[in-house]
N, C-alpha and C positions, 0 to 999 in steps of 0.2 A: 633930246630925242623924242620922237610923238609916237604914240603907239595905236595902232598898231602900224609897225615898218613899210613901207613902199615896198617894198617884195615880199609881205602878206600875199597870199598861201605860198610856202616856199615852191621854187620850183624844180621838177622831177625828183620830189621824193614822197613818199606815199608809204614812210614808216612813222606812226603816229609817233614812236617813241625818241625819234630823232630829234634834235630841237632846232629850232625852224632859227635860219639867218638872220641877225639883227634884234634879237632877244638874248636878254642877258642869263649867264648859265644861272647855277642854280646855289643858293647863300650859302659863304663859308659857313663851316659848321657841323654840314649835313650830310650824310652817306648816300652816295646814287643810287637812284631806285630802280630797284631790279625787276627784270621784265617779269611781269606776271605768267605765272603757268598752273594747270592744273594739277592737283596734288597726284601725287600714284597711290595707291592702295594696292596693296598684297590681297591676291584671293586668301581666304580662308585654309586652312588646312582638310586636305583630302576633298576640295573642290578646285574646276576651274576655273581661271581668268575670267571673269565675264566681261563681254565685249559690248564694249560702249558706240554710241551714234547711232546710224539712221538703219531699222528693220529694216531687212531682208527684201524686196520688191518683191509681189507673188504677182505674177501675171494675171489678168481678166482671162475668163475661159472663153477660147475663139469660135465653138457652136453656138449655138441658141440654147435659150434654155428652155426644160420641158413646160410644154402646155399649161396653162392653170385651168384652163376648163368654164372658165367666167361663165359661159351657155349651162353648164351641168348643176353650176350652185344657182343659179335663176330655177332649171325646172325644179330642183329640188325643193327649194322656198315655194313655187306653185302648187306643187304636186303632194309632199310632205315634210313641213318647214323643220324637225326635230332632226332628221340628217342633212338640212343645209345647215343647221348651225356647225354638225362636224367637218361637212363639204367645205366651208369656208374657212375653217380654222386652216386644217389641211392647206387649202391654197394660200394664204395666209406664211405657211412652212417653206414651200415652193422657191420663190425668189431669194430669200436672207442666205438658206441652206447651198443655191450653185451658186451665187457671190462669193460664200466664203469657202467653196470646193466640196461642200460636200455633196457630191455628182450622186451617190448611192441614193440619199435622202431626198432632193430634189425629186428624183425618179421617182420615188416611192411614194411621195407625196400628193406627187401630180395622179398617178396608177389609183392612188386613195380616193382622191377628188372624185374625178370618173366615175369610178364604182358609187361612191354614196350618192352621185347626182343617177346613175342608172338605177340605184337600188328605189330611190325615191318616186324615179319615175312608172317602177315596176307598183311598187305597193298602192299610188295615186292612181293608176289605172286599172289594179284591182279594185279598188274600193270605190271608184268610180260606175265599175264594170258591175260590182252588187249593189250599190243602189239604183243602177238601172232595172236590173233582174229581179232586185226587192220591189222597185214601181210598179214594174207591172205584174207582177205576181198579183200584187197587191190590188190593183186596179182591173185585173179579170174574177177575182173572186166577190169582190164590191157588187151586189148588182142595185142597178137601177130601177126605180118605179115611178122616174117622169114621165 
């Protein structure tokens, strides 16, 4: 006999464990091998069952998510760069946070962003607004003798 058999792969069966036509069973001697299974294990006492296989699916959220502001941590870093480093942490928070559902935090995040990119723009235009006021203050009291 040559091996492997002329009706190598058997045909319509597709249980690995079955043994294929024209192969010899298996040597006296030997206890047949039993199909493999996973073991069971008892929960513990005063716990439940835990449930094996594949988590839970959680759906993608079907709105948009809130704004990150990308415009507001730019004037921030323009105007006064110490609340764009908070402006961007914040948006930074934004995306990870309504990935994983938390809808509350995302919001809050993004409402952070805005504010530290306005607060930024507010104190850069003050202190813009005094060294102007400081120039010429300073430049009418100067006088001239060319």
């Amino acid at each position: 006999m040559t091996y492997p058999p002329s009706s190598y792969p058997p045909a319509g069966g597709s249980d690995p464990n079955q043994q294929a036509a024209g192969y010899p069973g298996q040597p006296a001697g030997y206890p047949a091998q039993q199909p493999y299974s996973a073991p069971g294990y008892a929960a513990a006492p005063g716990y439940p069952a835990a449930a094996y296989g594949q988590p839970a699916y959680v759906a993608a959220p079907t709105t948009a998510a809130p704004p990150d502001y990308l415009g507001w941590c730019i004037v921030a870093i323009l105007f006064f760069w110490p609340l764009a480093i908070a402006a961007f942490i914040q948006r930074g928070k934004i995306q990870p946070a309504w990935m994983s559902g938390q809808y509350a935090v995302a919001q809050k995040a993004s409402a952070d962003t805005k504010k530290y990119g306005v607060i930024a723009l507010i104190i850069g235009l003050c202190w813009i607004g005094l060294v102007i006021i400081l120039s010429v203050t300073a430049a009418a009291t100067v006088s001239s003798y060319y």
